[in-house]
C-alpha positions in Angstrom: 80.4 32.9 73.7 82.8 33.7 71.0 84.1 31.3 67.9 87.7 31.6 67.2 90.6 29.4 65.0 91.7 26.0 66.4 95.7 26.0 67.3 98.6 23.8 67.9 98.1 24.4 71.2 94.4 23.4 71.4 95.2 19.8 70.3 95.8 18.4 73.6 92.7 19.6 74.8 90.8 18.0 71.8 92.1 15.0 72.4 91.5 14.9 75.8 88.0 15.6 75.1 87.3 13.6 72.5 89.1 10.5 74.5 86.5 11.7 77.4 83.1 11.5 74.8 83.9 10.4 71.7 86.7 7.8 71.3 84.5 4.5 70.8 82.2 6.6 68.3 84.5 7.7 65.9 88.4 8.5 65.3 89.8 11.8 65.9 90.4 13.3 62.3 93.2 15.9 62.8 94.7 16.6 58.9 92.9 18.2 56.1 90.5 20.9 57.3 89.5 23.9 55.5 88.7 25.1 58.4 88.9 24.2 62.4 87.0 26.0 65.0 86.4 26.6 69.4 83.4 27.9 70.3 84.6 28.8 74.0 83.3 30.7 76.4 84.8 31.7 79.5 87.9 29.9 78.5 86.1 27.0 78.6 86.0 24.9 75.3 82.2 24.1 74.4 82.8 22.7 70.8 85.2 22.4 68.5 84.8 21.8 64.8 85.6 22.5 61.2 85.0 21.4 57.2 87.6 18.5 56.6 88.0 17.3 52.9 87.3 13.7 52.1 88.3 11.7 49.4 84.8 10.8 47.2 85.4 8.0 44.6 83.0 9.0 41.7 83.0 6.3 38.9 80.6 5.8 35.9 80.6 2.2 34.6 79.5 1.3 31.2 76.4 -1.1 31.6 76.9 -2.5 27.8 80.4 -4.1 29.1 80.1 -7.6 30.3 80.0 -7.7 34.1 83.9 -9.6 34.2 85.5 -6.8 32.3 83.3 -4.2 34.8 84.7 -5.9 37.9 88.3 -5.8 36.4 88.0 -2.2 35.8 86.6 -1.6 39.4 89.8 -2.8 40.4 92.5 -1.1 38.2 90.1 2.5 39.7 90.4 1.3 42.9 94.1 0.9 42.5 95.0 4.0 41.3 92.3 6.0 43.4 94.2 4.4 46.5 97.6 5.4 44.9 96.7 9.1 45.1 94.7 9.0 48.0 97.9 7.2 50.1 100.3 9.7 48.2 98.0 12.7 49.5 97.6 11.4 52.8 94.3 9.9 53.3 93.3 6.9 54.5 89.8 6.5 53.3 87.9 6.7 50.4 83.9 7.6 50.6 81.6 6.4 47.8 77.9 7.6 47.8 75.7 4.4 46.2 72.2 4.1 45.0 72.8 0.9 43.2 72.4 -2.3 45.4 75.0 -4.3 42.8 77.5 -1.6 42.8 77.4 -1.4 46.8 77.8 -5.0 46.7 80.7 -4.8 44.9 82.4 -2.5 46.8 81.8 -4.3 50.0 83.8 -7.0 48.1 86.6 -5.1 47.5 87.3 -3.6 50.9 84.5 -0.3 51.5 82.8 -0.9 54.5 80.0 0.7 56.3 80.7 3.8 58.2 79.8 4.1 61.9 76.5 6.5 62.5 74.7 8.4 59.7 75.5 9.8 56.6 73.9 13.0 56.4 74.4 16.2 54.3 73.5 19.8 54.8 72.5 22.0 52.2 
């Protein structure tokens, strides 16, 4: 086997495969990697992957502030965190949340659950 950069010319195999496997699991991300690999063998494509960037919305609310003025400032961060994200061409935002009121809000405002598992290595 040997590992080697994913090309233009890859794509349509990607696609192809991921059509095949993968389609009604998740969408095929194909903009903002730091990285895209094959691992091939043969010629034969047996994975391909990489280390996309993803928008993370971090926020830190002040408890002390009554919970109106809270849900009006989720909004104007939400806002402008969409502005940017649109402007750099993303089309999600990710938000990591331990807080059971916080996730509720979100949900309110558009986030939604992703499909499968979080997980992170490392």
């Amino acid at each position: 086997m040997n590992i080697r950069n994913v090309t233009p010319d890859d794509m349509d195999i990607i696609r192809r495969i991921h059509k095949l496997f993968f389609e009604d699991e998740f969408e095929l991300p194909e903009t903002h990697y730091l990285g895209a690999f094959i691992i091939e063998e043969d010629g034969a494509m047996i994975t391909t992957g990489g280390i996309r960037t993803i928008p993370e919305l971090i926020a830190i609310t002040n408890k002390d502030i009554s919970p109106r003025k809270r849900r009006e400032a989720l909004v104007m961060l939400l806002q402008a965190s969409s502005f940017v994200c649109d402007k750099l061409g993303y089309d999600h935002i990710h938000a990591f949340v331990q807080d059971e009121n916080w996730y509720n809000q979100l949900i309110k405002r558009g986030f939604h659950t992703p499909k499968g598992k979080a997980l992170i290595y490392g």
